[in-house]
C-alpha positions in Angstrom: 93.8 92.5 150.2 94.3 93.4 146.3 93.2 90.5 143.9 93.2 87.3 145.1 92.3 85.6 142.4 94.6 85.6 139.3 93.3 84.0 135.8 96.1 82.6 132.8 94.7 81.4 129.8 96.2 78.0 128.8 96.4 76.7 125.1 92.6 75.4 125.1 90.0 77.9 124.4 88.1 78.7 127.9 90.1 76.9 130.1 92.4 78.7 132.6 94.4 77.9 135.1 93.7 80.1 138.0 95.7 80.8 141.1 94.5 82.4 144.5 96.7 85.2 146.5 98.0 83.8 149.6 98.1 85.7 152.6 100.4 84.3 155.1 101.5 85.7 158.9 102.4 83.9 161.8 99.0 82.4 162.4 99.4 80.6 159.0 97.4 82.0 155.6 94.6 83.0 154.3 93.5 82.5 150.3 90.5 82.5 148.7 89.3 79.8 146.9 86.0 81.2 144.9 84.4 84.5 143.8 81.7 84.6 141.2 82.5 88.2 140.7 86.1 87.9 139.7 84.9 84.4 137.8 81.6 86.1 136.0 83.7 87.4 132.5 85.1 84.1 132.5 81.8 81.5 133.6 79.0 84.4 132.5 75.6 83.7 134.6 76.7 80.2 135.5 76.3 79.6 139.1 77.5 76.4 140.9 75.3 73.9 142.2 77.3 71.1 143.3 81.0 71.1 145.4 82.1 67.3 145.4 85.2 65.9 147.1 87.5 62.9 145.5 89.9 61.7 147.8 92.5 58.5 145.8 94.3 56.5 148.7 97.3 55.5 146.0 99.9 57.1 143.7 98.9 55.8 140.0 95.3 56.3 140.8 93.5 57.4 137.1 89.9 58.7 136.8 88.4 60.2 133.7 87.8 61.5 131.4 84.4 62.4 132.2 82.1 65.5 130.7 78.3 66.2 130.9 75.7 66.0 127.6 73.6 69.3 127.0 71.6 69.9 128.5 73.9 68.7 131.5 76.9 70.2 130.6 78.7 72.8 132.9 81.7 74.6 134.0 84.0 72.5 136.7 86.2 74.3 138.8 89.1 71.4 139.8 91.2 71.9 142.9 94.1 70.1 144.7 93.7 70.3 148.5 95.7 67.3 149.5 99.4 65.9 147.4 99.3 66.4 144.0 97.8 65.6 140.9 98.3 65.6 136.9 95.0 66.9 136.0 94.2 67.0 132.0 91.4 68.5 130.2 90.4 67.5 126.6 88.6 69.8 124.2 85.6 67.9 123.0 83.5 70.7 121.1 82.8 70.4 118.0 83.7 73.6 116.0 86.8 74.4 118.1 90.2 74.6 116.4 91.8 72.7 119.4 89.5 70.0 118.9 91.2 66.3 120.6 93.9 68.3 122.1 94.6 68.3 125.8 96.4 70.2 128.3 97.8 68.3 131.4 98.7 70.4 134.4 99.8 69.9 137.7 97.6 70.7 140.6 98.8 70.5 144.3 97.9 72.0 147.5 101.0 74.1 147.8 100.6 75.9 144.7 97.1 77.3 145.7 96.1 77.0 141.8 92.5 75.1 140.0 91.6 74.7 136.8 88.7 76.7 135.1 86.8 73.5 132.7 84.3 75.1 130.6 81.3 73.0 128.7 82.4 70.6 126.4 85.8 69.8 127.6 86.4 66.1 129.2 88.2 65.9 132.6 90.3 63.5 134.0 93.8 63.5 136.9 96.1 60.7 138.0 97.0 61.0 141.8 100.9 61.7 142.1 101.2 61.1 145.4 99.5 58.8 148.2 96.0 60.5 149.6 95.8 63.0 146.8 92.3 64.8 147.0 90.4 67.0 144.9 87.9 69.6 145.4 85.4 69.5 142.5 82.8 72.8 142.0 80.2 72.4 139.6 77.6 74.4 137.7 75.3 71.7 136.8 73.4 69.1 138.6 75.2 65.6 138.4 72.5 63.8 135.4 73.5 60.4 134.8 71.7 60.4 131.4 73.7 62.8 130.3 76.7 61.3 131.7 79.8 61.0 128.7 83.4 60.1 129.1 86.6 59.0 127.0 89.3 56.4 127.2 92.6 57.7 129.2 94.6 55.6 127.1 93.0 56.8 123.9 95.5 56.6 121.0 93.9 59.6 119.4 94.3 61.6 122.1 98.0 60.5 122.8 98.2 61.8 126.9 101.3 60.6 128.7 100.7 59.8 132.4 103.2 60.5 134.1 102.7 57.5 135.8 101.5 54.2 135.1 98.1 53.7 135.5 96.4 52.1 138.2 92.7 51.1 139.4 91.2 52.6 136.7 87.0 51.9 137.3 85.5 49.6 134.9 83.3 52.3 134.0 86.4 54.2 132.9 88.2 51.3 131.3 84.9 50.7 129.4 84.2 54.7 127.7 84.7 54.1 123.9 87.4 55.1 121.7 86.8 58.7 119.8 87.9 57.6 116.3 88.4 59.3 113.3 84.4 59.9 112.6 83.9 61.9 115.8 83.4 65.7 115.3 82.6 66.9 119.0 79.8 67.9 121.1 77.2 69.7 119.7 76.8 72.7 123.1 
């Protein structure tokens, strides 16, 4: 069936936008969604140990931008199974020249892409449509102690939703502000 899984690199060190081969015939299609082979030169020996599902009932819906602490922190694989999503990622390591940038991509069931989010980087989507849901693989055990996050309205990081922003969690609402001072996670 050739290569089914296809990697670009996007403007952020380590993060890619990958997109799987669909096979289609009358029956309907076939795509695959994960193989650590194709993934190893881009994740190493990083294995994942948790798939989690995030399903957001309304357009509007913002959640992020969360990351993981060392020694917590891991690679997320992010897919759209359901509507579609903005999904941005934020460089947060210290060291890297794209430190505080962000890319913001759209992810949708249609387009049969994911997003590769490598240690260090914060994560966060805003549902685009009604009953958007999100496939989330991880390569590290969810650690609430080592549990970090930044604002989605962050000046700093200047991210325009495309929409306006709607039930944001108090927990989300409540992640400080980076400021001037902050230099990045240590990995």
């Amino acid at each position: 069936m050739g290569q089914q899984l296809t990697a670009a690199k996007t403007k952020l060190n380590g993060v890619y936008c990958i997109t799987s081969e669909r096979f289609s015939d009358e029956r309907g299609f076939f795509s695959r969604w994960f193989c650590a082979e194709t993934l190893k030169p881009l994740m190493g020996e990083a294995v994942i140990r948790q798939i989690n599902h995030s399903v957001n009932l309304l357009k509007g819906v913002t959640r992020g931008l969360h990351f993981q602490y060392p020694p917590a922190a891991e690679y997320k694989l992010v897919r759209c199974i359901k509507g579609k999503v903005y999904d941005v990622v934020v460089d947060l390591r210290h060291g890297s020249p794209t430190l505080n940038k962000h890319i913001g991509v759209e992810l949708d069931a249609e387009s049969n892409n994911m997003l590769l989010i490598p240690p260090g980087c914060a994560h966060g989507f805003q549902a685009l449509e009604d009953d958007s849901q999100l496939l989330y693989l991880h390569t590290a055990d969810y650690q609430p102690q080592y549990e970090g996050g930044c604002r989605v309205d962050d000046p700093a990081l200047k991210i325009n939703w495309p929409l306006s922003i709607i039930l944001l969690s108090e927990r989300d609402a409540n992640f400080p502000l980076l400021g001037h001072s902050f230099d990045g996670i240590m990995l």
